[in-house]
Structure formats: C-alpha cells, structure tokens
N, C-alpha and C positions, 0 to 999 in steps of 0.2 A: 418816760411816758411823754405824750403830748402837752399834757400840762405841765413838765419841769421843762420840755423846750419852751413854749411860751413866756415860762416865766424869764429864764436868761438871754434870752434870745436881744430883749433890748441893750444889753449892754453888749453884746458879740460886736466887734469892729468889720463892719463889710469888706468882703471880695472887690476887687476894684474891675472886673470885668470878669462876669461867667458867660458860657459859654455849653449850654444845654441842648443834649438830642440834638443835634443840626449833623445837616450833610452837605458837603461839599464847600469849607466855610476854605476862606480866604484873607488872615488878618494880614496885610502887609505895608511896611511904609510909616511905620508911626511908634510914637516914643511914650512910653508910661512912667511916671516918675511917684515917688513916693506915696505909696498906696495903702492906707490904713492896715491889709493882712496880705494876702496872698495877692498877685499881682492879677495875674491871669491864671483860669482856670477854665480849661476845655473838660466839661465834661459826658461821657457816652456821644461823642460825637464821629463821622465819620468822616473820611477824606477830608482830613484837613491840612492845611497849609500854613504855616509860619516864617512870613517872609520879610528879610531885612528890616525885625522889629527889637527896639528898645527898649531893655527895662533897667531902671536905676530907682533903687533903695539904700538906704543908708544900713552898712552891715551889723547896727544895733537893733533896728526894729526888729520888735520881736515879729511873729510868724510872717517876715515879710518876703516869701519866698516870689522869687521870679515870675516861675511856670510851673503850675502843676495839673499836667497832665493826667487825670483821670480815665479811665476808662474807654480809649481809644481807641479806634478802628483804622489802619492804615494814616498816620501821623509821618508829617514830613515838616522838621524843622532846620531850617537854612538863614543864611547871612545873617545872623541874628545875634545881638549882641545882651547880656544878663550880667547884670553887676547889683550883685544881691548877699546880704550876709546870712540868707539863711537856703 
C-alpha cells in the first residue's frame, strides 16, 4: 500500500541517477563511481544512447548494480565500461 511505501521509503538508499520517460537521451563521456544502490537506471525511455560511460562500484556493495536498464525502447550501449559486483 501507499502508506507502507511511505513508511520505508526513508531508509531506501537512492538510485544515483534515473532516468524517466525521456526520448532521445544521450548520456556520454562521464564516469560514476560508488553509488549508494543501483548506478544508473533508464527507465520507459526511448532512443537512447550510452556512450563511452564509466561505472566503478566496489563488488561488495550491496545492490550496487552498474546499469539497469528498464523498460526500453531501441537502447544502444557502446564504449562503455561497468566494473560492478553486482
């Protein structure tokens, strides 16, 4: 229910960059480094582009996954490097 999201919600560790409904995004060139949960997350987005981007997490954090890719519509990921333990 909406009231047990609300209730946990403050201790949930943020997303270190979402990425909502968008079209034609272009993330490229840039490096993310140890991100409370999941690194990046595109999500219901269209044409997108993942370009010569970095992501470095330490392979104990927990849910500290690279990229996760939601719900995408023609997704194009290139030069790009994920050193992640999860």
């Amino acid at each position: 229910t909406e009231a047990e999201w609300n209730e946990i919600r403050p201790w949930l560790r943020p997303v270190l960059l979402n990425i909502v409904k968008s079209k034609r995004v272009l993330l490229e060139g840039v490096t993310f480094k140890n991100s409370p949960s999941w690194c990046l997350h595109p999500l219901s987005c269209e044409d997108i582009t993942i370009n010569n981007v970095k992501v470095f997490n330490p392979w104990y954090s927990q849910n500290g996954d690279a990229l996760d890719l939601e719900s995408c519509k023609n997704a194009l990921i290139i030069n790009s490097v994920f050193d992640a333990g999860d």
